[in-house]
Phi, psi and omega in degrees: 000118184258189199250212113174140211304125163080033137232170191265187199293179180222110196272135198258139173292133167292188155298338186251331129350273169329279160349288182297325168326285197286320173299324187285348199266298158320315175309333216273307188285299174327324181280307168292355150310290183327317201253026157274292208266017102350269179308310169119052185243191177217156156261201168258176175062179166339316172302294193291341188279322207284352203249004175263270211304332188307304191295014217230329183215010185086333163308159185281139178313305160338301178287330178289319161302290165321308192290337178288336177289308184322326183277000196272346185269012161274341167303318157336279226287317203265338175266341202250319182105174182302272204323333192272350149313301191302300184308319202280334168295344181275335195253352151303291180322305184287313180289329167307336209255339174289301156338296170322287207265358214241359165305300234281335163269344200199137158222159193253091174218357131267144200218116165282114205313339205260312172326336205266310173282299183294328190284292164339302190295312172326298203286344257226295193289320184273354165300307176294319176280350167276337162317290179312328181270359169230061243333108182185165183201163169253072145086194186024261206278358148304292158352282167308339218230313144315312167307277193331304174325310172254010163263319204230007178076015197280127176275149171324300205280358195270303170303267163349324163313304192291313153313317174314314162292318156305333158301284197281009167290296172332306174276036138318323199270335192261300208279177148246181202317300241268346155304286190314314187296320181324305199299299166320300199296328178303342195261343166247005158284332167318273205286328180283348176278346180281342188288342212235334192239342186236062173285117184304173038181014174292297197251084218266341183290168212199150190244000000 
């Protein structure tokens, strides 16, 4: 347990903590993943660039998602370190392979869009914030959003807003309006829960 003077202890996440975090934390963006590209809708971050091409060419979100990721972990690795690399490769990896894989676990088949978007963005946003509370991320605009935060006090979920909008601007091109708005209200369910829950000292555990 470590410590620091005139403050309180700070409880360190075990190895199997962790582990279980980030599996359960994937599952949770991976389902909402499912029921975005179901609805014909897009997210934010990475995810959401990958849920653009998918929908723009057909490709699997997966392989897109893996590939949009790939330049961000040496960025991991030179600001962040190796573990938080390792981590953020592992929760890449598992939504990919949760994607991949999840017609064949689950199928869908009326699915009401603004359900789709509030329930989507929720599993989407607490995915993310356990991902965060264990020092872990899913790759690009997390990354960044991490960084910033802790080099410049910039909350996570405030950027990523700001990114986000700029993702759906972009889905102009793709969506239709009632898409593009769905997509938006999913994209500020995301980011308040992070903005409102992924707070310095709110949350003192630690890997």
């Amino acid at each position: 347990m470590a410590t620091t003077e005139g403050a309180a202890p700070v409880s360190r996440h075990a190895l199997y903590e962790d582990a279980l975090a980030i599996l359960m934390a994937t599952l949770f963006v991976a389902m909402g993943v499912a029921l975005y590209s179901r609805a014909a809708l897009v997210t934010g971050g990475t995810a959401g660039l990958g849920l653009l091409v998918h929908h723009a060419t057909g490709l699997g979100f997966w392989l897109v998602f893996s590939a949009l990721n790939l330049p961000f972990y040496v960025l991991a690795i030179i600001r962040i370190g190796w573990m938080f690399a390792l981590r953020t490769f592992a929760a890449v990896t598992l939504v990919a392979l949760f994607t991949r894989f999840m017609p064949g676990w689950i199928e869908i088949g009326h699915l009401n869009p603004i359900f789709a978007s509030i329930l989507g963005g929720g599993l989407m946003g607490t995915g993310l914030l356990m991902l965060f509370r264990h020092r872990s991320a899913l790759g690009g605009i997390n990354i960044l959003a991490m960084l910033l935060e802790e080099k410049s006090g910039i909350r996570a979920g405030y950027f990523q807003l700001g990114v986000d909008l700029a993702i759906l601007l972009a889905s102009f091109l793709v969506l239709k309006p009632e898409g593009l708005l769905l997509s938006a209200l999913g994209a500020i369910v995301v980011n308040m829960i992070l903005a409102i829950n992924h707070r310095p000292g709110r949350y003192l555990g630690m890997s």
